[in-house]
Backbone as JSON Lines, residues from 0, in Angstrom:
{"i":0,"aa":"X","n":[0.86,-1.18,0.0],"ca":[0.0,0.0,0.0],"c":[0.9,1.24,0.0]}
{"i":1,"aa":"X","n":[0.56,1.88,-1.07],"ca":[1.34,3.07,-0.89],"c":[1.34,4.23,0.05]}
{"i":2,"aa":"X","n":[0.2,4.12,0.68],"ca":[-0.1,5.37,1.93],"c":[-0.24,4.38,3.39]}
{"i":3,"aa":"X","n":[0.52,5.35,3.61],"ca":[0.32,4.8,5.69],"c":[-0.38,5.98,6.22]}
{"i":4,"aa":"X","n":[-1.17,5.54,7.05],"ca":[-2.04,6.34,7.85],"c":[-2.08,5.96,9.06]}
{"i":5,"aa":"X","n":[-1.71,7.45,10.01],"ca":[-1.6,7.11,11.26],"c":[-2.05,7.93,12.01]}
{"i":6,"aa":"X","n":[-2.81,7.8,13.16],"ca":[-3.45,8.65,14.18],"c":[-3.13,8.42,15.04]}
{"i":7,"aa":"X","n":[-2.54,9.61,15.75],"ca":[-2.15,10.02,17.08],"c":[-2.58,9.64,18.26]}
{"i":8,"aa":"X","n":[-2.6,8.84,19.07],"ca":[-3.12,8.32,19.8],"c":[-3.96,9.73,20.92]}
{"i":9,"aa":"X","n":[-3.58,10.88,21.0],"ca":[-3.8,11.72,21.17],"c":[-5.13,12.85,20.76]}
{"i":10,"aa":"X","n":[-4.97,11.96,19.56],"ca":[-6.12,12.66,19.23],"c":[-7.6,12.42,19.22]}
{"i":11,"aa":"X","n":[-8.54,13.41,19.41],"ca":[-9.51,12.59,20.28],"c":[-10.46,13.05,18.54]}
{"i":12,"aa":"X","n":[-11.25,11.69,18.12],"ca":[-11.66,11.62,16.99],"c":[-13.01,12.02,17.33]}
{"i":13,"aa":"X","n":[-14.28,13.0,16.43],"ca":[-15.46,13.48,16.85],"c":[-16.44,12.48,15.67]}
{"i":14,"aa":"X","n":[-17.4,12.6,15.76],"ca":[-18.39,12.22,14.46],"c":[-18.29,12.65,12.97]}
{"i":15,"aa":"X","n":[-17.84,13.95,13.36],"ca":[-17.37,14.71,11.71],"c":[-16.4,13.96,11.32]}
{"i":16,"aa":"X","n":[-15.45,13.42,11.97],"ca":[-14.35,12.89,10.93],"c":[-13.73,11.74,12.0]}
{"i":17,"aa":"X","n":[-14.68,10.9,11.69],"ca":[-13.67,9.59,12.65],"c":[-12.9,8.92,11.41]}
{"i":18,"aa":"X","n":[-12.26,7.65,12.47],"ca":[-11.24,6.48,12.11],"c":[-11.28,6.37,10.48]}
{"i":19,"aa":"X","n":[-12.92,5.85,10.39],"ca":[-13.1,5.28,8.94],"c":[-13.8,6.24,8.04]}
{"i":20,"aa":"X","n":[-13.72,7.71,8.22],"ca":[-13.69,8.68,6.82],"c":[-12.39,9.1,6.99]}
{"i":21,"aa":"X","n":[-11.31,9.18,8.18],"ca":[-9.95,9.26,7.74],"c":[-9.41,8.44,7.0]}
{"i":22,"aa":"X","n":[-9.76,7.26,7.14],"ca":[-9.36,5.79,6.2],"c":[-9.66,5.94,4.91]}
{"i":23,"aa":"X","n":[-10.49,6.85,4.5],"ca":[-10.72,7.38,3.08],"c":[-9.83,7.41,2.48]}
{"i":24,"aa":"X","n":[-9.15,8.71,3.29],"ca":[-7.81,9.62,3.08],"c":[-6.81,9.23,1.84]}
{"i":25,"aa":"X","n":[-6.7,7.73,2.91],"ca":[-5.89,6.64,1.97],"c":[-5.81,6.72,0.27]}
{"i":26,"aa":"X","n":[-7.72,6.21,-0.18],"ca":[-7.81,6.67,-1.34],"c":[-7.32,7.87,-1.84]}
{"i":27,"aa":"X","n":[-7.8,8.74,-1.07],"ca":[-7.56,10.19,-2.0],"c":[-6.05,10.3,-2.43]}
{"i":28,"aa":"X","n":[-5.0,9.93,-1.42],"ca":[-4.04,9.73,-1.58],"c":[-3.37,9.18,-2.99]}
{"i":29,"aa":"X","n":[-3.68,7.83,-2.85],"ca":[-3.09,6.89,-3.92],"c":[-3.93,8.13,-5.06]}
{"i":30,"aa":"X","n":[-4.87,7.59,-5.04],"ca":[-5.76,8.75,-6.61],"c":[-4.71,9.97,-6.69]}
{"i":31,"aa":"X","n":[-4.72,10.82,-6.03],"ca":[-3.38,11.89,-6.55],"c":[-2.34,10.99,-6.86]}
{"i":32,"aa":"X","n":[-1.77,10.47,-6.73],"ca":[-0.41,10.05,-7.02],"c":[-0.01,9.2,-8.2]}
{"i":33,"aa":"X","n":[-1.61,8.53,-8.55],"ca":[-2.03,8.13,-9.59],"c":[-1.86,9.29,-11.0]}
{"i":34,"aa":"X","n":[-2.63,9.99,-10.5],"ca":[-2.61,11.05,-11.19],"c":[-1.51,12.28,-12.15]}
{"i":35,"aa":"X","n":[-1.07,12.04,-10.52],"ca":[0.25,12.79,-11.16],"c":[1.83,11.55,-11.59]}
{"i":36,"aa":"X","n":[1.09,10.74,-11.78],"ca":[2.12,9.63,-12.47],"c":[2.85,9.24,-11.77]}
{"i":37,"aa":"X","n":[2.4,8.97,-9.97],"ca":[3.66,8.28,-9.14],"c":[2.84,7.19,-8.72]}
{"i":38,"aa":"X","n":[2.15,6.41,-9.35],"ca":[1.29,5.01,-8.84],"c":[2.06,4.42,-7.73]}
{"i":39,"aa":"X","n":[3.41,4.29,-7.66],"ca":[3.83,3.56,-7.3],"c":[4.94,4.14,-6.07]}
{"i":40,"aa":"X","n":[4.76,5.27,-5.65],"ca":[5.47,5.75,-4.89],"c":[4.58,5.93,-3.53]}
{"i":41,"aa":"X","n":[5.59,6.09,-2.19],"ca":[5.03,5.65,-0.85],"c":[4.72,7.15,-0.04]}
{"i":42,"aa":"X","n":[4.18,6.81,0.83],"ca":[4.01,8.36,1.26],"c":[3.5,7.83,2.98]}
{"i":43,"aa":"X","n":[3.69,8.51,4.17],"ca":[2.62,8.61,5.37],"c":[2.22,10.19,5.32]}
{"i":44,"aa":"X","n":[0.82,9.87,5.94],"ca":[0.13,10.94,6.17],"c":[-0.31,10.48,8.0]}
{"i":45,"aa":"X","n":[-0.3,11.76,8.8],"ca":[-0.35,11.44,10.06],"c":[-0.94,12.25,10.69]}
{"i":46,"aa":"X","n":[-2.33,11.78,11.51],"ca":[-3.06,12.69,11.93],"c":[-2.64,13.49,13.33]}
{"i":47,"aa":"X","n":[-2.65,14.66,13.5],"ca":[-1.75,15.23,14.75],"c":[-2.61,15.78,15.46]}
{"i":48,"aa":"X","n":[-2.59,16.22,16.63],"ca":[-2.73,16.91,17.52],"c":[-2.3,18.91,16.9]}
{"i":49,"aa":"X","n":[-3.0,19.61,17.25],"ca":[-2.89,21.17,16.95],"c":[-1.24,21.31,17.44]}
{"i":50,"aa":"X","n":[-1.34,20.92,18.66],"ca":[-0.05,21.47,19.93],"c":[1.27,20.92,19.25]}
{"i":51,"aa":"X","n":[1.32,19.31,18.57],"ca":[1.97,18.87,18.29],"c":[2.72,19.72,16.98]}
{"i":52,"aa":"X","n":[1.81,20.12,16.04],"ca":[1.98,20.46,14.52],"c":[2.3,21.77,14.76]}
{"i":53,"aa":"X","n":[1.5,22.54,16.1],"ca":[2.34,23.97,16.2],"c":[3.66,24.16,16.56]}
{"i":54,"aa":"X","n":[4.24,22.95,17.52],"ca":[5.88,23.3,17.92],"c":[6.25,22.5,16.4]}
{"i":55,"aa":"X","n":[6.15,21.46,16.0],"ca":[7.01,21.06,14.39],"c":[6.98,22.27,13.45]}
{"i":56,"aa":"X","n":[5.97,23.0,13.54],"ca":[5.64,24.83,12.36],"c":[6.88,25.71,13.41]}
{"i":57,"aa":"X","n":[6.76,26.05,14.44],"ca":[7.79,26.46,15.27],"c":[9.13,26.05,14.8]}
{"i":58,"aa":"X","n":[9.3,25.25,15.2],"ca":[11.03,24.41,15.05],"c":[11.06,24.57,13.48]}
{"i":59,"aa":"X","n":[10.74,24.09,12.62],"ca":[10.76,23.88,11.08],"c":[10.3,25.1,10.23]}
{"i":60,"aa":"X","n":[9.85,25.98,10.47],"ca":[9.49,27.03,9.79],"c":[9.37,28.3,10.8]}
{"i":61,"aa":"X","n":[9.57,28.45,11.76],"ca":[9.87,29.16,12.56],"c":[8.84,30.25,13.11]}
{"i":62,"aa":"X","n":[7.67,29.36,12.87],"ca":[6.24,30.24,13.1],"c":[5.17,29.51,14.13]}
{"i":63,"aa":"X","n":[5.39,30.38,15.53],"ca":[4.95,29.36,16.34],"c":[3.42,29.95,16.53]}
{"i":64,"aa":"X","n":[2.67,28.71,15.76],"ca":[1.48,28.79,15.99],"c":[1.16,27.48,15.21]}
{"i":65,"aa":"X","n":[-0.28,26.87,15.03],"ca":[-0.48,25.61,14.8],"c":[-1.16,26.09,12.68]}
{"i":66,"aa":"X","n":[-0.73,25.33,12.23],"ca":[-1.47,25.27,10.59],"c":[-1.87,24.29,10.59]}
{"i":67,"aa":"X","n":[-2.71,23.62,9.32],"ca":[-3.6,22.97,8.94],"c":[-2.93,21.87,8.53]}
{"i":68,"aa":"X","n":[-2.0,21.86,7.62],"ca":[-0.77,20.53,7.14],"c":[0.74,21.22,6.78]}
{"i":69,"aa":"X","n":[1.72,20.45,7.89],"ca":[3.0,20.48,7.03],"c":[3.54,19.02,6.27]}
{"i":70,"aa":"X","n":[4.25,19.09,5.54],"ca":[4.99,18.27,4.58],"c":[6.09,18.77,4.67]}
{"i":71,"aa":"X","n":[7.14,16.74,4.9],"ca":[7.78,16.85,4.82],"c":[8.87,16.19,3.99]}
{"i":72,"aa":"X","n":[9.4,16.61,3.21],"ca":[9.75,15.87,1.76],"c":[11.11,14.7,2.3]}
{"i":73,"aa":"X","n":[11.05,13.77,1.81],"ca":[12.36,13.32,2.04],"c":[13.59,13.51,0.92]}
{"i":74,"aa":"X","n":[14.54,13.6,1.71],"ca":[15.61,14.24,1.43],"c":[16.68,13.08,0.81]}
{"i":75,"aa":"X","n":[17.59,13.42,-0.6],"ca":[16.72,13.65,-1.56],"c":[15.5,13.06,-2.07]}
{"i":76,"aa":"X","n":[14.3,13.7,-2.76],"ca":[13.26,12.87,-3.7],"c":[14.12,12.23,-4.36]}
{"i":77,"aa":"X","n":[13.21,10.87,-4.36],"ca":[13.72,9.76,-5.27],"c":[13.83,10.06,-7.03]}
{"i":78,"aa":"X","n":[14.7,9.42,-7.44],"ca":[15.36,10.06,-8.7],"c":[13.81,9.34,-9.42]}
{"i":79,"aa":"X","n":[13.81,8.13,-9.17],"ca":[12.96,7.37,-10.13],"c":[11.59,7.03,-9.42]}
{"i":80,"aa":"X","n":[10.65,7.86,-9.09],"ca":[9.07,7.95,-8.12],"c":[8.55,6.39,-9.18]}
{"i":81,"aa":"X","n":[8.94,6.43,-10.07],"ca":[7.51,5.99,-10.83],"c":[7.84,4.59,-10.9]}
{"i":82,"aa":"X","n":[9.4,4.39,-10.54],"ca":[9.56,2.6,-10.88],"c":[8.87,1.7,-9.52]}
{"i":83,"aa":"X","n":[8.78,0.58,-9.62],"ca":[8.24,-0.1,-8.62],"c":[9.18,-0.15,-6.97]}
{"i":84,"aa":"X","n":[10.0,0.23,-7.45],"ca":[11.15,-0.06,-5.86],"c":[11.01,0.65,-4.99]}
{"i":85,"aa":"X","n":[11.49,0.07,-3.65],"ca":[10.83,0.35,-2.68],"c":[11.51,1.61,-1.7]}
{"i":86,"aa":"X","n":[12.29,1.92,-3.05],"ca":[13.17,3.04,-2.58],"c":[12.6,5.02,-2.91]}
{"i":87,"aa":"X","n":[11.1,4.58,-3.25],"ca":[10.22,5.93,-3.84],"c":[9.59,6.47,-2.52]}
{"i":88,"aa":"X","n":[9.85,6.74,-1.31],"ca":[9.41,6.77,-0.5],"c":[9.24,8.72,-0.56]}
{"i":89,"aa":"X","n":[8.26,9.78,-0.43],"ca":[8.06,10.61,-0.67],"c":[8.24,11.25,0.48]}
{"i":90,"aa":"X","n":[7.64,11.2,1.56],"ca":[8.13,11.71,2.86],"c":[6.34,11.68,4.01]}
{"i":91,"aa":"X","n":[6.57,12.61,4.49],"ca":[5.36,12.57,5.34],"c":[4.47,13.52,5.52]}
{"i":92,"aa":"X","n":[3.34,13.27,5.96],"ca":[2.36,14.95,5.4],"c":[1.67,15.11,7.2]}
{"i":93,"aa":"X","n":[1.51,15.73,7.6],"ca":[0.91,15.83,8.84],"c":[-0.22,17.01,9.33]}
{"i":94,"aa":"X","n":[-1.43,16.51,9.44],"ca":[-2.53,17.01,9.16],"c":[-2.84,17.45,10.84]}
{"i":95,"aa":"X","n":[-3.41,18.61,11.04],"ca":[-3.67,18.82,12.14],"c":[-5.3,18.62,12.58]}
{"i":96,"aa":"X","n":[-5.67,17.8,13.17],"ca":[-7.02,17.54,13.57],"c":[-8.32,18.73,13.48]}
{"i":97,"aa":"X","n":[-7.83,19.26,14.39],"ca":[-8.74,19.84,15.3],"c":[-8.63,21.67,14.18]}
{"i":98,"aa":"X","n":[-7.45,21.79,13.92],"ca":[-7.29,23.01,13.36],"c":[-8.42,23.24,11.83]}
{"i":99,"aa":"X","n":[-8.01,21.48,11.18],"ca":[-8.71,21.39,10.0],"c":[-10.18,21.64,9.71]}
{"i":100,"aa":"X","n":[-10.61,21.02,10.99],"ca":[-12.0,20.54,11.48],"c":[-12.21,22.27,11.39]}
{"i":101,"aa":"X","n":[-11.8,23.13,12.51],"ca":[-12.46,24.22,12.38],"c":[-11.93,24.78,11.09]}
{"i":102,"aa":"X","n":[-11.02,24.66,10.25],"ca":[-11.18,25.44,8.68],"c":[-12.17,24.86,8.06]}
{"i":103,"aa":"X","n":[-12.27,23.78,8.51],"ca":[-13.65,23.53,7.25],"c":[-14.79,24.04,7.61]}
{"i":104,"aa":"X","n":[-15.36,24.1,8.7],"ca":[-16.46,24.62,9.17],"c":[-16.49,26.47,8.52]}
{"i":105,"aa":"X","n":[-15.07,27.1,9.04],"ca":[-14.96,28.28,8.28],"c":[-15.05,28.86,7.24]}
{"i":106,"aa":"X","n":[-14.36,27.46,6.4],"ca":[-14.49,27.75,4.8],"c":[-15.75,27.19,4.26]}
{"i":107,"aa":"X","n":[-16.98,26.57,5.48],"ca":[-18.39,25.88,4.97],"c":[-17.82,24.99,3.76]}
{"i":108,"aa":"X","n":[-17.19,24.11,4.42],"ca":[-16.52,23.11,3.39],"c":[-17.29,21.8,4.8]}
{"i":109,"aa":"X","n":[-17.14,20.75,3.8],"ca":[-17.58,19.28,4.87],"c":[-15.9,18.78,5.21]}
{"i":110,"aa":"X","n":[-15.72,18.48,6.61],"ca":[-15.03,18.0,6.92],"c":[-14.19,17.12,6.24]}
{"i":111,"aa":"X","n":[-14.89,16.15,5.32],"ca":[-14.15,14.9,4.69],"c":[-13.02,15.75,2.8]}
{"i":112,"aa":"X","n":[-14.47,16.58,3.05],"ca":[-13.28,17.54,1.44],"c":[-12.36,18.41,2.64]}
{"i":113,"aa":"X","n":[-12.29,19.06,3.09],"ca":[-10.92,19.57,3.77],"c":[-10.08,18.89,4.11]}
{"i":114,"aa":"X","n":[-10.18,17.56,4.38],"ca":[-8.88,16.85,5.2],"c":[-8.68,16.21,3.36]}
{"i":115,"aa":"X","n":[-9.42,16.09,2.74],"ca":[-8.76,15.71,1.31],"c":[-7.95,16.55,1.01]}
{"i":116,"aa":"X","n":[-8.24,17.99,0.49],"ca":[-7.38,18.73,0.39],"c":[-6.3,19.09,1.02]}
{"i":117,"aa":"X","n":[-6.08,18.56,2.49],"ca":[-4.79,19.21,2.94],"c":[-4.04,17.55,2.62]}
{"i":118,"aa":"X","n":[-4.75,16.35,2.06],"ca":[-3.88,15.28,1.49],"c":[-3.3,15.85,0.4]}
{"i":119,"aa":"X","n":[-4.09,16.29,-0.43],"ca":[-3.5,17.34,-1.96],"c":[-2.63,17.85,-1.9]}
{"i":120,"aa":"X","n":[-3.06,18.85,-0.8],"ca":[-2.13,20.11,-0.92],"c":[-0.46,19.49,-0.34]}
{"i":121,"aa":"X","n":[-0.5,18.21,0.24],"ca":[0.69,18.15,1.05],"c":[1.53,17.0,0.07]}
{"i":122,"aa":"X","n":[0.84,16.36,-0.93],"ca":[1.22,15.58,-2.05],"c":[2.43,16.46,-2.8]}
{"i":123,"aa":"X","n":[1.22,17.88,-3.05],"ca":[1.85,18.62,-3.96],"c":[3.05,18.94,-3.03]}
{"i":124,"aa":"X","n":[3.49,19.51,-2.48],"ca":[4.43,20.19,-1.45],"c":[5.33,18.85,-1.33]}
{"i":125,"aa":"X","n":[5.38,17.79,-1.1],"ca":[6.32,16.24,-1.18],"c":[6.7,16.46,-2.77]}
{"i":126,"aa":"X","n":[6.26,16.89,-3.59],"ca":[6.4,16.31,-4.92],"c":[7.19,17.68,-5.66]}
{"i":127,"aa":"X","n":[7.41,18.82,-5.32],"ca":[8.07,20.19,-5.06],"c":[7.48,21.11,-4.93]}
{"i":128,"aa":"X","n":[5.9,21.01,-5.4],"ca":[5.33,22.77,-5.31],"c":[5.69,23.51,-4.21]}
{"i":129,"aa":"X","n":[5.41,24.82,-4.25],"ca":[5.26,25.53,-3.26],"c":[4.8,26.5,-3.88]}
{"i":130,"aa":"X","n":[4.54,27.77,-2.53],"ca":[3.52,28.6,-2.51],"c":[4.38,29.85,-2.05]}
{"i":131,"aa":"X","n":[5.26,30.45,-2.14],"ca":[6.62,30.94,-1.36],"c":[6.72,31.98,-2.33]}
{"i":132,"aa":"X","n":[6.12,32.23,-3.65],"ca":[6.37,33.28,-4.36],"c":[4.58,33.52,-4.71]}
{"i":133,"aa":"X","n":[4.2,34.62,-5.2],"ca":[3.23,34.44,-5.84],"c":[3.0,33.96,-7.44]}
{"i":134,"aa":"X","n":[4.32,33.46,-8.13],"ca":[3.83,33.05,-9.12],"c":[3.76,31.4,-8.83]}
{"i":135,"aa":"X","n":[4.68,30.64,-8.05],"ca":[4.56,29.29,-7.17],"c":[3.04,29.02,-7.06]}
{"i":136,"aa":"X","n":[2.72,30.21,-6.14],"ca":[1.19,29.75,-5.74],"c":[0.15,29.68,-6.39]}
{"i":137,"aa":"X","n":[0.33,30.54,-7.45],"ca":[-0.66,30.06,-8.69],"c":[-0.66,28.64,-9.25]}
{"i":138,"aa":"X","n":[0.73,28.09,-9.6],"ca":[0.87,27.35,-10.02],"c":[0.56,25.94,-9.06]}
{"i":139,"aa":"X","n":[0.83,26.21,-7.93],"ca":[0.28,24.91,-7.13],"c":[-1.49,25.41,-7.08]}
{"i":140,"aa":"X","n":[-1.45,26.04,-6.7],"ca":[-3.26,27.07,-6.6],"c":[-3.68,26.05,-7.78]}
{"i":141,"aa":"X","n":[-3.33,26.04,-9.25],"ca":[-4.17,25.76,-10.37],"c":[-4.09,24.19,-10.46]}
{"i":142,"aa":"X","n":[-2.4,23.33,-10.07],"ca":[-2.44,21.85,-10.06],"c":[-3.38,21.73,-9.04]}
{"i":143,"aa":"X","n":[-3.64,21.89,-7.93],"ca":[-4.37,21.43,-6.58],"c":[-5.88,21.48,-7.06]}
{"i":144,"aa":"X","n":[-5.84,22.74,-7.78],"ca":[-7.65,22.6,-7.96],"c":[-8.29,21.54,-9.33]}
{"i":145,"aa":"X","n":[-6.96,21.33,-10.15],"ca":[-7.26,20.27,-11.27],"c":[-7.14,19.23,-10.64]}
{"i":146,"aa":"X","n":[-6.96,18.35,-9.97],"ca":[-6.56,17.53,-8.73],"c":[-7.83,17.53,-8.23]}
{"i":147,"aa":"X","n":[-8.46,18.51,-7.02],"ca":[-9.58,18.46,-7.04],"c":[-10.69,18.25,-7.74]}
{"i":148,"aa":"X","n":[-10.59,19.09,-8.57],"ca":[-12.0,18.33,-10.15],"c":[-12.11,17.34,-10.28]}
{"i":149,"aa":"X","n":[-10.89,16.71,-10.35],"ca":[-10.66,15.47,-10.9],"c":[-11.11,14.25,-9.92]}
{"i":150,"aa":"X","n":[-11.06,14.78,-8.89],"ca":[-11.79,13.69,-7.73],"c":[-12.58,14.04,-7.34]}
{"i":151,"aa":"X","n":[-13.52,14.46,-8.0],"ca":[-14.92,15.33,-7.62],"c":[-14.66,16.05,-6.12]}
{"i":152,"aa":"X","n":[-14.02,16.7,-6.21],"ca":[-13.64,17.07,-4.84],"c":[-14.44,18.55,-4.91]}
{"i":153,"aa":"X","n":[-15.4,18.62,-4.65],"ca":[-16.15,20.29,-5.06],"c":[-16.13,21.58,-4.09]}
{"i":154,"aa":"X","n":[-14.93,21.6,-4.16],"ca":[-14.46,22.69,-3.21],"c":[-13.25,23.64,-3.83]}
{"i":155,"aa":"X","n":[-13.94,25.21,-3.89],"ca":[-12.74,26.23,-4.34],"c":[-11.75,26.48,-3.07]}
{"i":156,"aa":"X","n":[-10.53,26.22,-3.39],"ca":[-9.66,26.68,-2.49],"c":[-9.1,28.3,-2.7]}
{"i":157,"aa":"X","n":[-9.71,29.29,-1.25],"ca":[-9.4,30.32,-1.77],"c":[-8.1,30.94,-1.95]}
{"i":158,"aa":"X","n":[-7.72,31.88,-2.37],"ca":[-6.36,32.36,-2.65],"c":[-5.66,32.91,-1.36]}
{"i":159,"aa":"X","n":[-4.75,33.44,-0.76],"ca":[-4.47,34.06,0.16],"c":[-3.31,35.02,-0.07]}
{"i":160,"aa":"X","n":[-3.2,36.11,0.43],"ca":[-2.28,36.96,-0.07],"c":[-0.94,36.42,0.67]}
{"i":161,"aa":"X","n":[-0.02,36.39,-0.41],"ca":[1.51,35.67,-0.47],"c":[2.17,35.86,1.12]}
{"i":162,"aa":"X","n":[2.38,35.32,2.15],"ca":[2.99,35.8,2.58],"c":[2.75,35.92,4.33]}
{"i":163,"aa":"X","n":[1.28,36.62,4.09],"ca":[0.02,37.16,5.12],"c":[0.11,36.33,6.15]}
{"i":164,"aa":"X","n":[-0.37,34.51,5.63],"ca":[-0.35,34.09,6.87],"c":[1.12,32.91,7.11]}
{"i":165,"aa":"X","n":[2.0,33.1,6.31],"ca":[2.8,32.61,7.01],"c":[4.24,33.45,7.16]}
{"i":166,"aa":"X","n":[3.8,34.37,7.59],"ca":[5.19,34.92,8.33],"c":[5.04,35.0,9.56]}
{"i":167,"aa":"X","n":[5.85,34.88,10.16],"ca":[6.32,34.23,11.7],"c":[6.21,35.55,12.67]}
């Protein structure tokens, strides 16, 4: 299986998004990766705690407060994602529970399309995008939302001005 999924023992799971619509995830996963032509490459995605994902945003990006997903690429990406070996390992994406839960409610998105998208968005970010310039962010902005279409995922992700919310 190309996606590992793991929850925090910590984290306390509600009705909006238990065990087995996180187990979704999985799918959405492989389907991007499908997509973008890495069938065969490995990835974990790991459900966190807010507190947890705010000191890793702290230490790693130097902005102490909690976000929605970091990714973390492994170092180097594999030369060859797409061959079968077991050496395509992409890195790890780490989703913050409780933070997500209330963006989706904010963005009047359903719980199960927000935690998809921060699988997307953290695919893309393992795979090189970024969002660090404003012409970057268009460009992940426009793969992420073809990505979305594509998995009936019916949710606009809005734009945010470059910068705004992640400076430290």
């Amino acid at each position: 299986m190309p996606i590992d999924l793991w929850i925090q023992d910590e984290v306390s799971l509600s009705a909006a998004m238990d065990a087995v619509a996180l187990e979704n995830l999985i799918q959405v996963g492989e389907n991007v990766l499908a997509l973008m032509g890495y069938p065969n490459a490995h990835l974990t995605v790991i459900i966190e705690t807010d507190a947890n994902v705010q000191s890793l945003n702290a230490q790693y990006r130097g902005i102490d407060r909690p976000t929605d997903v970091l990714s973390f690429a492994a170092e180097p990406l594999p030369e060859n994602i797409g061959d079968e070996s077991d050496a395509n390992y992409l890195g790890d994406i780490l989703i913050a529970y409780d933070y997500t839960l209330n963006q989706a409610q904010a963005q009047e998105h359903s719980p199960q399309d927000e935690f998809a998208l921060m699988v997307v968005h953290g695919i893309l970010h393992l795979l090189g995008y970024d969002h660090d310039t404003p012409e970057s962010q268009q460009e992940m902005w426009q793969q992420q939302q073809a990505l979305l279409d594509e998995l009936g995922i019916n949710i606009v992700v809005p734009d945010f001005v470059h910068g705004e919310d992640d400076e430290p």
